[in-house]
N, C-alpha and C positions, 0 to 999 in steps of 0.2 A: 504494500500500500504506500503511495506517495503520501507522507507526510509531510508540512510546514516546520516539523522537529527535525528532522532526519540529519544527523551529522554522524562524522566521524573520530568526532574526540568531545569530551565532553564540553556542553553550552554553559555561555553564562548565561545569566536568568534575565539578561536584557537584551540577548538572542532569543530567548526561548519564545518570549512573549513579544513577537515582531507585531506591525500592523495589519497584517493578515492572518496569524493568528486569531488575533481581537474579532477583526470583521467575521471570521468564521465562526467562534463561540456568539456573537451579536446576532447572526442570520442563525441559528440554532435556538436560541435565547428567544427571540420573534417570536418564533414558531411556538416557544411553548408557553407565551406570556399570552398569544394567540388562541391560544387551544384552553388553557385556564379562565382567560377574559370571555369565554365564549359562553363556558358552564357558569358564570355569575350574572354577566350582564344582561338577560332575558330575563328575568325574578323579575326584575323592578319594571319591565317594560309589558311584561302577561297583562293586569289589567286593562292596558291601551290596544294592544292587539285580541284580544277578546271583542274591546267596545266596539275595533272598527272592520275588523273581519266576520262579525255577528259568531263568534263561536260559545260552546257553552263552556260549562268548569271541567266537565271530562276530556273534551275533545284540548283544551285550553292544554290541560298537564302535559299530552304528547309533545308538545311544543319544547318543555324541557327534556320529556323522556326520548322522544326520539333522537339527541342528539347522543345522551346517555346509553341509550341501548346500540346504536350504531359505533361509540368508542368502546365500551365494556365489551360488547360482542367477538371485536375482530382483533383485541387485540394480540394475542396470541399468534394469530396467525399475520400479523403486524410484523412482528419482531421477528419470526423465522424466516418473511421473506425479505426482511433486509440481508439477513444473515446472506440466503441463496441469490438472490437478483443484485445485491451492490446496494449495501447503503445511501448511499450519494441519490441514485437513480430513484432508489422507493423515496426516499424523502422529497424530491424536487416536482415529483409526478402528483403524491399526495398533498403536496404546497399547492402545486396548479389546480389539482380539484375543490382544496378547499375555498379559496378566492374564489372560483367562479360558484360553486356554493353560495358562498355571502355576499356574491352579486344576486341570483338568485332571489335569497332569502328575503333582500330590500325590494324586490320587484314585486312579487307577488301577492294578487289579491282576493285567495283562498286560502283558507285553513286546509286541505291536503296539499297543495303545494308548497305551503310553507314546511310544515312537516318533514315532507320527503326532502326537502332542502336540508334542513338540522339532523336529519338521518346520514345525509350523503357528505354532509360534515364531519360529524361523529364519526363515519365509516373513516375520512381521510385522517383524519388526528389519530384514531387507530394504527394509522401507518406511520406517519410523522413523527409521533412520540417516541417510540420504540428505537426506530432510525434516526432519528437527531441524539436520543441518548448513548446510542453506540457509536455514535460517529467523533461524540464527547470521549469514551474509555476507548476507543482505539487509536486515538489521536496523542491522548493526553495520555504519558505514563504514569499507570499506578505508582502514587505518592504526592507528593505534594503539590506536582501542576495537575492532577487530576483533583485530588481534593480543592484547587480553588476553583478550578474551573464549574465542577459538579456543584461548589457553594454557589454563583453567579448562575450556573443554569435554573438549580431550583428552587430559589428567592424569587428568577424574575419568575418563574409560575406561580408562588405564594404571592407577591405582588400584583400578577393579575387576577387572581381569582378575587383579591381585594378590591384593588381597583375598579373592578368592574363594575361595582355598584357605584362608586362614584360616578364613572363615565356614563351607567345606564341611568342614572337619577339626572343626568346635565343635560342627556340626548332624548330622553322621552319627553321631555319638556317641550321640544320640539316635535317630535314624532321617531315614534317607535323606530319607523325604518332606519332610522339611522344606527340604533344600535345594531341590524342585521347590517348595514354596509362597512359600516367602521373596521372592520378585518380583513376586508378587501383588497383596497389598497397598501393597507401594510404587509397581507402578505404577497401581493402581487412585487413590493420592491425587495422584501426579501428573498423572493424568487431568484430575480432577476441578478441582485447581490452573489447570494450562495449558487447560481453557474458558474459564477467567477473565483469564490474564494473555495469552497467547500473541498476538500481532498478525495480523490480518487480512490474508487475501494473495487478491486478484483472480487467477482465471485466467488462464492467458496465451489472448492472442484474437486473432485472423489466423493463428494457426500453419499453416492449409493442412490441417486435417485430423490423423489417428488415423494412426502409422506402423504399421499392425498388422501387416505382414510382419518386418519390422522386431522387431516387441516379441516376435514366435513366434520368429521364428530367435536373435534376442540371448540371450531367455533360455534356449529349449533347448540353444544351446551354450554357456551356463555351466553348465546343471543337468547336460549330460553330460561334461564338462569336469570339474569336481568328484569329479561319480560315479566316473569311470574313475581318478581319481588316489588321492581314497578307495577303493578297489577293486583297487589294485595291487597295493600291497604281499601280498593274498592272493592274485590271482590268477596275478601272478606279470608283471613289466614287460615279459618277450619274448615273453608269451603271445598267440594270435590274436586273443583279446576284447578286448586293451588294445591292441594294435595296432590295428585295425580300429578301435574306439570314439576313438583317438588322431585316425584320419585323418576319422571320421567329424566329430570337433569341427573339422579342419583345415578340409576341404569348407565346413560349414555357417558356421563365420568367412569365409571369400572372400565365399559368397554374401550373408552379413550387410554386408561392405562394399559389396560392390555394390549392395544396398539402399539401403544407408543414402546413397551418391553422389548419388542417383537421386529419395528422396524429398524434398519441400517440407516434410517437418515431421519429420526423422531422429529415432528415440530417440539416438544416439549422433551429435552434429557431428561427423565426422571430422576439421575445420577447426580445432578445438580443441588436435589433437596435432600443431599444425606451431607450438607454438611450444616452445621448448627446456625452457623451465621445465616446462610443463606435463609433459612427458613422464617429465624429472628427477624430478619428481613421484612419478608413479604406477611408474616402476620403482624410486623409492626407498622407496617404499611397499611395494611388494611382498616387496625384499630384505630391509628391515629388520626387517617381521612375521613374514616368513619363518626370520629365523636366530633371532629371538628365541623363536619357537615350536615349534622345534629343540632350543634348548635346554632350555627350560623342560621337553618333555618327558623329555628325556635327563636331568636333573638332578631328575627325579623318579623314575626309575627306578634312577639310582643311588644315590641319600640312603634310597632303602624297601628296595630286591632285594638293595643291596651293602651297606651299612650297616647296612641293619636299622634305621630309625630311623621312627617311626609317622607317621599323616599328618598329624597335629597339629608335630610337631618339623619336618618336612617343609615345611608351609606356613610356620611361624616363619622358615623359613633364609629364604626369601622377603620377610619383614617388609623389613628394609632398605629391598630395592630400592624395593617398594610406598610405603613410608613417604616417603624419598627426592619420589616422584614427587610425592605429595600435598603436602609441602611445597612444594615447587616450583611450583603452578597458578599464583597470582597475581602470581608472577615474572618467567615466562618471558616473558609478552608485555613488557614492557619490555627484555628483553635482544632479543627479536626487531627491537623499534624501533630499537635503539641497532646493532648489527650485521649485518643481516640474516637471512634465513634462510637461505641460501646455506653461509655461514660455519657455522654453527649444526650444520647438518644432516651439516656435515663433521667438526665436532667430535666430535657426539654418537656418528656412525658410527664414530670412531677409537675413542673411550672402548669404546664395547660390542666393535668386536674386540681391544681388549685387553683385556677384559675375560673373552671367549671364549678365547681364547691362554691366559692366565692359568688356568683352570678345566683345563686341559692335562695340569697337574701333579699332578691327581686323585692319591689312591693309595687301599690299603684302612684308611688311619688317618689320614685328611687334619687338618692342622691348622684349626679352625675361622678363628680369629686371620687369617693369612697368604693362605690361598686362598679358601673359600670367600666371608668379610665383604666383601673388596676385588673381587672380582668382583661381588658383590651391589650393590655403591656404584657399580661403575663402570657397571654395566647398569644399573641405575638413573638416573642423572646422564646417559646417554645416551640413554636413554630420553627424560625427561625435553626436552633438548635438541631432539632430532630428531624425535619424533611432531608435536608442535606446530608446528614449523616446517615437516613437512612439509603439512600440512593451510592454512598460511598460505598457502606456494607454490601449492599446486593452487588456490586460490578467489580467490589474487590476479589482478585485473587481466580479472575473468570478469565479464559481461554477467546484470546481476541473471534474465531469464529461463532461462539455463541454468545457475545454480550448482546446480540439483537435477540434473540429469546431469552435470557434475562432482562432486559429493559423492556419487552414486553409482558413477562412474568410480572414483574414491578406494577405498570404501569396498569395491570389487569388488578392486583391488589387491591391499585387505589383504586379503582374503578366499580371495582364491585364490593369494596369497603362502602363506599358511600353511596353506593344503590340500598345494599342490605341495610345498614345502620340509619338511612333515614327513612326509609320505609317502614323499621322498624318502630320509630320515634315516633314518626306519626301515629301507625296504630294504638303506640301507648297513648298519644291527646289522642284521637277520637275518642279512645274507651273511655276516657274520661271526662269528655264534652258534656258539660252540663247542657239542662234542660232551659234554663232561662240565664241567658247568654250576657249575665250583667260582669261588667271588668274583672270584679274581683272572681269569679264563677272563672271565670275565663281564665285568667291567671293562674287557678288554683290547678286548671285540666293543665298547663304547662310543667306546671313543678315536675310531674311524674315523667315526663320526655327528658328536663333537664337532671332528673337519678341517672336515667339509664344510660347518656349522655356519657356523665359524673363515671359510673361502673364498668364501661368499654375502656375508658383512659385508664379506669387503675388496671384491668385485664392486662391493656398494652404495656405500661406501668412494667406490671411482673413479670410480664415475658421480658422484656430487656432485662431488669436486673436479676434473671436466671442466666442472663449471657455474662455480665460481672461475676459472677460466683464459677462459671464453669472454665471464666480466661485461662489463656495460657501465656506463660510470660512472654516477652516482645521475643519477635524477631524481625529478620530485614526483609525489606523489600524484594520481592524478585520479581523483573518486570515481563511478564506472560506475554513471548512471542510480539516485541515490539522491536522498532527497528530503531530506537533510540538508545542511545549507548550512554547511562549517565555515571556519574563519577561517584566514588565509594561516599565520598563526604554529603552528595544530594540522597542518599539513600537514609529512610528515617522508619522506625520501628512504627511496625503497624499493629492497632488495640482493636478488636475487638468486644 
């Protein structure tokens, strides 16, 4: 692979990080600040495209699910085809469909075509994500330019997912479409950008072939996996269809393992989750997006239903954390170096349930000062900490031909962490929906979402600090099949 690193004697660190470097971690960065802004920024704009597309509250949800079950779905099979077709290529293809997507999305003026719009987005961030993050670990050598670089990629997507409500609170003001077009043009220039900067990535060659049972069962049982949890909450959790559709994804995973046992060329190594870290990983992946997408929604529905406060003020209360995060990019990887990500990941998960604990104290006249600022900082700051570290953990120590099915392992995590755990949430408020809907009634059906919220963080919580108790002491770095030759002194112990 042609790399921007590629030398013959060891770099200084003001070679390493030339201007083309930058520009290519920045057209990656786009892409996933892109894909993050995309799942926030329609929340605040549903009411508006409801009034003027005449849709109803069901048909309304698809609007966000569709984008969700089209990212959640494919992504697996996202990341295996970076791996086989050339990174570079899956990501620039998937850029171009998504821009014209969210051209798309701003044109249209029906409720099914907007839909199948935010489906065929979801489907492309499915690709994009997976290939922009391996394009980040096979560029950057494991150690300390991959850890800043991994910090800078995954702020600016903590970053957008914040942002987003700013930007959809400023643009709905004007009209909704603009939040569908706004992604557009950004990434039509990063397109055009990463032709030019992005590195060259050969095929992988000997794989044995096309896992195509493989790529039909993996992804149908994430797209019906999704479905059925997006679809709960109405249909109802003990109903026949969610039961049945539950066991149907149950089925279609066994036989997806047994595929994959079986084939010479797996979408999914199953060899990959025997080792500790990796697993810590992707369950702490799930937990973490999970409580934090819990929240977020439950903290929007109390600041607008109970408060009364618009979506502009709404997305502000927000600011902190978002802000918080962005400061922090070019940080965190040097704290990753100096403590591991181990430590980190334990931190940041304590910060965020107390920070969810704290939110506890809600009432219907909350002090801004006292409760809401300090959980803002501390979900933030935990944020911060633990997204980045966990994105470290899952690509350390990975064999440059599979870090595309690990960043789509990852990025399924987060995906169906935050399908499950807010579908979840919600059915806890419904069951709880009073009968006469006065604030404080309303208020009290929240509390029970923001427990369950509270109890996923501490889960995530003890799975990382079962990784502290099981470490083993430092060793060095060894950099997996890269073509960058660094000097004994850049080599720095890696934590678990």
């Amino acid at each position: 692979m042609t790399s921007p690193l590629t030398t013959s004697t060891a770099p200084s660190p003001a070679v390493r990080w030339t201007p083309r470097l930058w520009g290519t971690l920045l057209v990656l960065c786009a892409a996933m600040f892109l894909d993050a802004l995309d799942v926030s920024m329609v929340g605040v704009a549903l009411p508006s495209i409801g009034s003027d597309l005449h849709l109803s509250t069901s048909t309304l949800q698809w609007v966000v699910s569709g984008y969700i079950l089209g990212y959640g779905g494919l992504l697996l099979l996202g990341g295996r085809t970076a791996d086989l077709l050339g990174r570079r290529q899956v990501f620039l293809v998937a850029l171009a469909v998504f821009a014209l997507a969210s051209l798309l999305g701003g044109l249209v003026d029906s409720g099914p075509l907007l839909i199948a719009s935010r489906f065929i987005k979801g489907l492309s961030a499915a690709f994009t994500a997976p290939a922009g993050l391996s394009i980040i670990t096979t560029t950057f050598p494991e150690g300390p330019l991959r850890n800043r670089a991994l910090s800078i990629y995954t702020t600016c997507a903590a970053t957008g997912y914040s942002l987003g409500l700013v930007f959809s609170g400023l643009l709905t003001e004007a009209s909704w479409r603009f939040t569908m077009l706004l992604p557009a043009p950004v990434a039509l220039i990063a397109l055009f950008v990463g032709m030019k900067l992005l590195p060259r990535s050969e095929r992988e060659r000997g794989h044995g072939g096309y896992d195509v049972p493989g790529a039909v069962l993996g992804t149908a049982s994430m797209l019906l996996l999704v479905f059925t949890v997006v679809q709960a909450p109405e249909a109802g959790w003990a109903s026949a269809r969610t039961i049945l559709s539950f066991v149907a994804v149950a089925v279609m995973l066994i036989v997806f393992v047994l595929v994959e046992r079986r084939s010479p060329s797996p979408l999914v190594r199953l060899g990959v989750l025997r080792a500790g870290s990796q697993v810590r990983a992707q369950l702490g992946a799930l937990t973490f997006v999970g409580s934090y997408t819990g929240f977020q929604f439950l903290v929007t529905l109390y600041m607008q239903q109970v408060l009364g406060w618009s979506a502009m003020h709404t997305a502000l209360a927000f600011l902190p954390a978002g802000a918080l995060v962005a400061l922090s990019a070019t940080k965190v990887g040097t704290v990753i170096d100096r403590f591991g990500t181990g430590r980190l990941i334990v931190l940041g998960f304590a910060m965020m349930t107390a920070g969810y604990a704290l939110f506890l104290r809600i009432d219907l006249d909350p002090v801004y000062a006292s409760v809401i600022l300090p959980t803002m900082l501390l979900v933030g700051a935990g944020f911060a900490l633990s997204y980045p570290s966990l994105n470290v953990q899952a690509t350390n120590g990975v064999d440059e031909h599979e870090q595309g099915m690990v960043s789509g392992l990852l990025n399924t995590s987060v995906q169906v962490g935050g399908a499950i755990f807010l579908a979840v949430v919600t059915a806890v408020v419904t069951a709880h929906a009073p009968e006469k809907a006065t604030p404080q009634a309303v208020l009290d059906s929240y509390r029970p979402g923001l427990v369950v919220v509270t109890i996923v963080a501490v889960v995530g919580l003890l799975l990382s600090l079962s990784g502290l108790r099981r470490s083993r002491p430092a060793h060095s770095v060894v950099v997996a099949r890269s073509t960058v030759k660094e000097a004994d002194a850049d080599r720095v112990p890696v934590r678990d």
